[in-house]
Backbone as CSV, one residue per row, in Angstrom:
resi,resn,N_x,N_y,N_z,CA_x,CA_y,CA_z,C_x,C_y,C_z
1,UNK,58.552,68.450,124.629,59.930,68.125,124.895,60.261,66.723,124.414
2,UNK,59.470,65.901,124.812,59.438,64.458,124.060,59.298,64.522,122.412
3,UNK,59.313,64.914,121.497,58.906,65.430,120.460,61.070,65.813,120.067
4,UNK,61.245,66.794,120.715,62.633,67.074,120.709,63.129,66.066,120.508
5,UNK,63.702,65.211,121.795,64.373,63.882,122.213,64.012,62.914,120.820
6,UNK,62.993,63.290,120.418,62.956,62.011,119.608,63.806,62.416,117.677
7,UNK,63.273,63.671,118.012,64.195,64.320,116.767,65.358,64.525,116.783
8,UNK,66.563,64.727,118.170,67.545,64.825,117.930,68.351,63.125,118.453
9,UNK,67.354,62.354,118.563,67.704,60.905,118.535,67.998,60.571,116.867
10,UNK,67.234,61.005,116.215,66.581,60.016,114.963,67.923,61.106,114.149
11,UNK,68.249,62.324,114.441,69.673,62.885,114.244,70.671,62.169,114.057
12,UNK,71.171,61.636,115.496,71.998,61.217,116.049,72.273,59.660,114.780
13,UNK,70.965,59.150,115.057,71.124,57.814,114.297,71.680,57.887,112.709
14,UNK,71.439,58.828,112.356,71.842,59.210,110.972,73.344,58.992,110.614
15,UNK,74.146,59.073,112.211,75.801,59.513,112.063,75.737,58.121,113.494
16,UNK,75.801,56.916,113.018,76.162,55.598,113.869,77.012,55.371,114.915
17,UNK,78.364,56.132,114.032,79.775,56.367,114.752,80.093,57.499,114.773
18,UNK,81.383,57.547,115.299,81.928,58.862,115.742,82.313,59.545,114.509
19,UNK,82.875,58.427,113.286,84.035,58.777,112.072,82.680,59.564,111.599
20,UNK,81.775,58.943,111.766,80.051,59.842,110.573,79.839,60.812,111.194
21,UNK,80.132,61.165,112.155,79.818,62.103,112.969,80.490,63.589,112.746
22,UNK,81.746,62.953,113.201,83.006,64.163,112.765,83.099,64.726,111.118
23,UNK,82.553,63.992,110.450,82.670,63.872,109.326,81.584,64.904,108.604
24,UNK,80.553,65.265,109.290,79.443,65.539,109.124,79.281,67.054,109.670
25,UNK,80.475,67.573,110.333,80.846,68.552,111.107,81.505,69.289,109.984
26,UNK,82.149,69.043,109.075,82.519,69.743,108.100,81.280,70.703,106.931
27,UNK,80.471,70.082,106.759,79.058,70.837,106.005,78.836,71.817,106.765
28,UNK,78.733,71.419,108.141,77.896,72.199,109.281,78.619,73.486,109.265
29,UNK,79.908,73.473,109.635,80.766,74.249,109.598,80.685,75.437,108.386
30,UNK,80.764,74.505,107.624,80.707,75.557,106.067,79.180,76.557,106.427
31,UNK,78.197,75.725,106.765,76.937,76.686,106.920,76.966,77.300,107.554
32,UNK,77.721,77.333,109.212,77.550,78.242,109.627,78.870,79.354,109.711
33,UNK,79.553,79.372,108.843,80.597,80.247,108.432,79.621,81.290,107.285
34,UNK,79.079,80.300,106.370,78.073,81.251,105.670,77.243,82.287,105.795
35,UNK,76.174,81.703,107.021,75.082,82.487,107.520,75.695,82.975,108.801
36,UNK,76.567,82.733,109.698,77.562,83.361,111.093,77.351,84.483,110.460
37,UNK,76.972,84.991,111.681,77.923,86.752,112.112,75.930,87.089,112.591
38,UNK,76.318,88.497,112.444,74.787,89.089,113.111,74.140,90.118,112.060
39,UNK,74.699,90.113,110.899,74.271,90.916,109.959,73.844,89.865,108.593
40,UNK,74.663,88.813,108.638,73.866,88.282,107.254,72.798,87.544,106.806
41,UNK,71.739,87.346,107.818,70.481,87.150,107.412,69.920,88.248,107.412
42,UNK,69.835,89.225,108.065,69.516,90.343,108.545,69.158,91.239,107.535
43,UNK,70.681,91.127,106.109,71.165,91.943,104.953,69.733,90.873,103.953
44,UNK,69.847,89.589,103.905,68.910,88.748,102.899,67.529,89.361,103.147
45,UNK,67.405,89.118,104.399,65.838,89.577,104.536,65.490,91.191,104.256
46,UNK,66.420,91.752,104.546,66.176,93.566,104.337,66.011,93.453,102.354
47,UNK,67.083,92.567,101.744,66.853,92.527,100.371,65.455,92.265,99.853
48,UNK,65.045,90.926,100.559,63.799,90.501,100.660,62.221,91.244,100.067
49,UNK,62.825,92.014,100.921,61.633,93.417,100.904,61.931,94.251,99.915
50,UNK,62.624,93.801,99.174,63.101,94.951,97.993,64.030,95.808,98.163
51,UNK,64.818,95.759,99.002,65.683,96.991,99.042,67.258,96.194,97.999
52,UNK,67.331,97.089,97.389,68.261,96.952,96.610,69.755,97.905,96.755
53,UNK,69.381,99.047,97.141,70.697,99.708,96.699,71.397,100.113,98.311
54,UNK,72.712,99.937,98.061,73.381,100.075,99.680,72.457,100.675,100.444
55,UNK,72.346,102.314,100.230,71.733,102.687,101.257,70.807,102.266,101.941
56,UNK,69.211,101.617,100.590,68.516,101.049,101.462,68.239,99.845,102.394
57,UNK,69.575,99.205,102.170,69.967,98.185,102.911,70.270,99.158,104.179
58,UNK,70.929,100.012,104.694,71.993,99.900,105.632,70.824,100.914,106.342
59,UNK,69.616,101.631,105.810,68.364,102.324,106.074,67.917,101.175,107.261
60,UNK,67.347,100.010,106.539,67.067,99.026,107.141,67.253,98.090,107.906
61,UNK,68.182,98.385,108.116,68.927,97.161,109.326,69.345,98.425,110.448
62,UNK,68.775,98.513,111.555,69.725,99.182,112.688,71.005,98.827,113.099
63,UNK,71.578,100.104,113.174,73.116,100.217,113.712,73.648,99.173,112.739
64,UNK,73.992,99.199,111.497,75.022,98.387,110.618,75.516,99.614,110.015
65,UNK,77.082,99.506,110.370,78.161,100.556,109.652,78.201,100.005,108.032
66,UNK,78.925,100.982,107.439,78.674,100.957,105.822,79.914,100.464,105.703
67,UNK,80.894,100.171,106.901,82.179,99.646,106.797,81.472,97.835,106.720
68,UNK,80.831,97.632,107.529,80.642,96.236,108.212,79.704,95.523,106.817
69,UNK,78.618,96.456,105.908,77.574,96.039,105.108,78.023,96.197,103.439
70,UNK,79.454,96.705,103.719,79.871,96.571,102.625,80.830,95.276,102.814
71,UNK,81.591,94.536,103.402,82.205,93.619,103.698,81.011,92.545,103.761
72,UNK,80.401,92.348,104.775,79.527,91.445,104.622,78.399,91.225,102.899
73,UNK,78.069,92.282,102.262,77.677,92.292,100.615,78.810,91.345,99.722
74,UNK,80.188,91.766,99.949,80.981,90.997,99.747,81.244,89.687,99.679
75,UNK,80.766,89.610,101.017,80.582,87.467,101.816,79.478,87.135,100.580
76,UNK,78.281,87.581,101.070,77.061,86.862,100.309,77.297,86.986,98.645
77,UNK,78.151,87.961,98.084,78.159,88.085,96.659,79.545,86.747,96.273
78,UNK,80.202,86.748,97.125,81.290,85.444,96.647,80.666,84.124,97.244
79,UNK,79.611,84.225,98.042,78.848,82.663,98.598,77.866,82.616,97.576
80,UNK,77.510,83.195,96.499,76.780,83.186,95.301,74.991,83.346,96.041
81,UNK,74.959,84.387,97.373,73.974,84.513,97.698,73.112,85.899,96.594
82,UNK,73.836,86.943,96.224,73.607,87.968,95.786,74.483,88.469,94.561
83,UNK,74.115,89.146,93.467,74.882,89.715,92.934,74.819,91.190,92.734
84,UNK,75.530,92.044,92.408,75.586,93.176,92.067,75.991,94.113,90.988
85,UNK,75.081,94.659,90.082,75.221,94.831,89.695,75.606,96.511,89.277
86,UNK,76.292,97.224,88.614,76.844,98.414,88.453,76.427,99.315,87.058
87,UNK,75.512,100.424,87.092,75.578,100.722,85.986,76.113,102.129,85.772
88,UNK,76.160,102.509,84.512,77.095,103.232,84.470,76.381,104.837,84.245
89,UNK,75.999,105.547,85.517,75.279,106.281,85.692,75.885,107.230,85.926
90,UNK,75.562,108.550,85.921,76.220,109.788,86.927,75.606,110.498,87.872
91,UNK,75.926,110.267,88.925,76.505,109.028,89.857,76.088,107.678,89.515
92,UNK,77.427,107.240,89.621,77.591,105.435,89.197,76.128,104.735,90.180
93,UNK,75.441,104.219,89.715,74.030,103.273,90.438,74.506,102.188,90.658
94,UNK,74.589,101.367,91.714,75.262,100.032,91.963,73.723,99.510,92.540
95,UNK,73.347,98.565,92.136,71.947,97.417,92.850,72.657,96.051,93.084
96,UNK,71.689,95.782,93.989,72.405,94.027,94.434,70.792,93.491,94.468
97,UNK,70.976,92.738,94.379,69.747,91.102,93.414,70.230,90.062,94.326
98,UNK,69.023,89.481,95.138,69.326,87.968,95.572,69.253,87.332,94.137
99,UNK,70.000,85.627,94.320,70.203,85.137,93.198,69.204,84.152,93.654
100,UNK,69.257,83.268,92.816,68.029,82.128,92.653,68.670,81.533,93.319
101,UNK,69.688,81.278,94.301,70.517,80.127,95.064,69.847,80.501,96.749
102,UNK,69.517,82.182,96.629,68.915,82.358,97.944,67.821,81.264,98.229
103,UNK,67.285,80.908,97.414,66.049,80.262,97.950,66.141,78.975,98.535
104,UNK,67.179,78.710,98.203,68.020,77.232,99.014,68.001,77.553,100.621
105,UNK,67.857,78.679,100.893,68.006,79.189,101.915,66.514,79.191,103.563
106,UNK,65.708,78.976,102.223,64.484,79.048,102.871,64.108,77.969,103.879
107,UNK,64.422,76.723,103.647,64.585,75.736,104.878,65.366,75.597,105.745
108,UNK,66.237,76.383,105.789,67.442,76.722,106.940,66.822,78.205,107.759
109,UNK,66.498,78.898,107.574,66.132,79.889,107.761,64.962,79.880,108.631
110,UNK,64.014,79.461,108.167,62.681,78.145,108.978,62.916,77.514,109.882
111,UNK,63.936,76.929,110.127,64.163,75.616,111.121,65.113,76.538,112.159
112,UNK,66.065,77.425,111.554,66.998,78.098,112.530,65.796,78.998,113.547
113,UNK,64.651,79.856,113.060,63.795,80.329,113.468,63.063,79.408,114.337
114,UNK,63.085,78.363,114.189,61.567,77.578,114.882,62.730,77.063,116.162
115,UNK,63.845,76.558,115.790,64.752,76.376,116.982,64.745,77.366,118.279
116,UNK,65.172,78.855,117.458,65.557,79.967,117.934,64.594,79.979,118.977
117,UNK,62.982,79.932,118.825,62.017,80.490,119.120,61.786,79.189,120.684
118,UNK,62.096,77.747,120.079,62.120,76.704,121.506,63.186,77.354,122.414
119,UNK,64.581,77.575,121.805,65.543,77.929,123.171,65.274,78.907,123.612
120,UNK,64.474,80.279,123.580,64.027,81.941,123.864,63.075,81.064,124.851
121,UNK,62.305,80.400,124.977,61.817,79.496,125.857,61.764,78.815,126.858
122,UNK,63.052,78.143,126.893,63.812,77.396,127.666,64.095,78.323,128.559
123,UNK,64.996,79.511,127.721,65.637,80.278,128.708,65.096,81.032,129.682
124,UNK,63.568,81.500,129.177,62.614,82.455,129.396,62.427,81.397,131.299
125,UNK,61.904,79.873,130.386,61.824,78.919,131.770,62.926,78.728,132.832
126,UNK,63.793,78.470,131.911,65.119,77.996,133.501,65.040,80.031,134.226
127,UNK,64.836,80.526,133.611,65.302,82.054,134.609,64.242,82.334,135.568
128,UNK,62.821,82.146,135.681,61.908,82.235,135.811,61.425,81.101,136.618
């Protein structure tokens, strides 16, 4: 816990004042408008594993409607997480490709996890 305190001190110090502070709330924001919701890491990592084509995305993720994983494909293909590509098959073959920008992703993804895993903790403690 001391370990914490000292990391979200040495945070804190980064942003002096309030103006660095507030100011600094705007990135944050953008990231978590990006990765927000409950399906879009969910969709990266199911890609992860190779799944490429809608279905086997929507195979892989429980309970995601094809309404919700086609909208969200959408998000990550205009956040330049994924692209998709269409060929001209009969039936038309559509694949989606993480892009090389996913991998920017990999230290956020890490740290959101290692967080995730202290507060499942906490909570596990204060209930208990």
């Amino acid at each position: 816990m001391i370990e914490i305190t000292k990391q979200l001190k040495k945070s804190v110090e980064l942003f002096p004042n309030l103006t660095e502070c507030k100011s600094s709330l705007g990135p944050i924001q953008d990231a978590l408008y990006v990765l927000g919701g409950k399906w879009r890491i969910p969709i990266l990592v199911a890609m992860l594993e190779g799944n490429k084509h809608f279905g086997e995305i929507q195979r892989t993720i429980n309970k995601i409607s094809a309404k919700v994983l086609s909208h969200e494909l959408k998000e990550l293909e205009l956040n330049g997480f994924i692209t998709r590509r269409v060929y001209g098959t009969k039936p038309v073959s559509i694949e989606y490709e993480l892009t090389e920008y996913t991998n920017s992703l990999g230290p956020v993804i890490v740290a959101l996890r290692e967080w995730g895993l202290l507060h499942r903790e906490k909570v596990k403690t204060d209930w208990h």
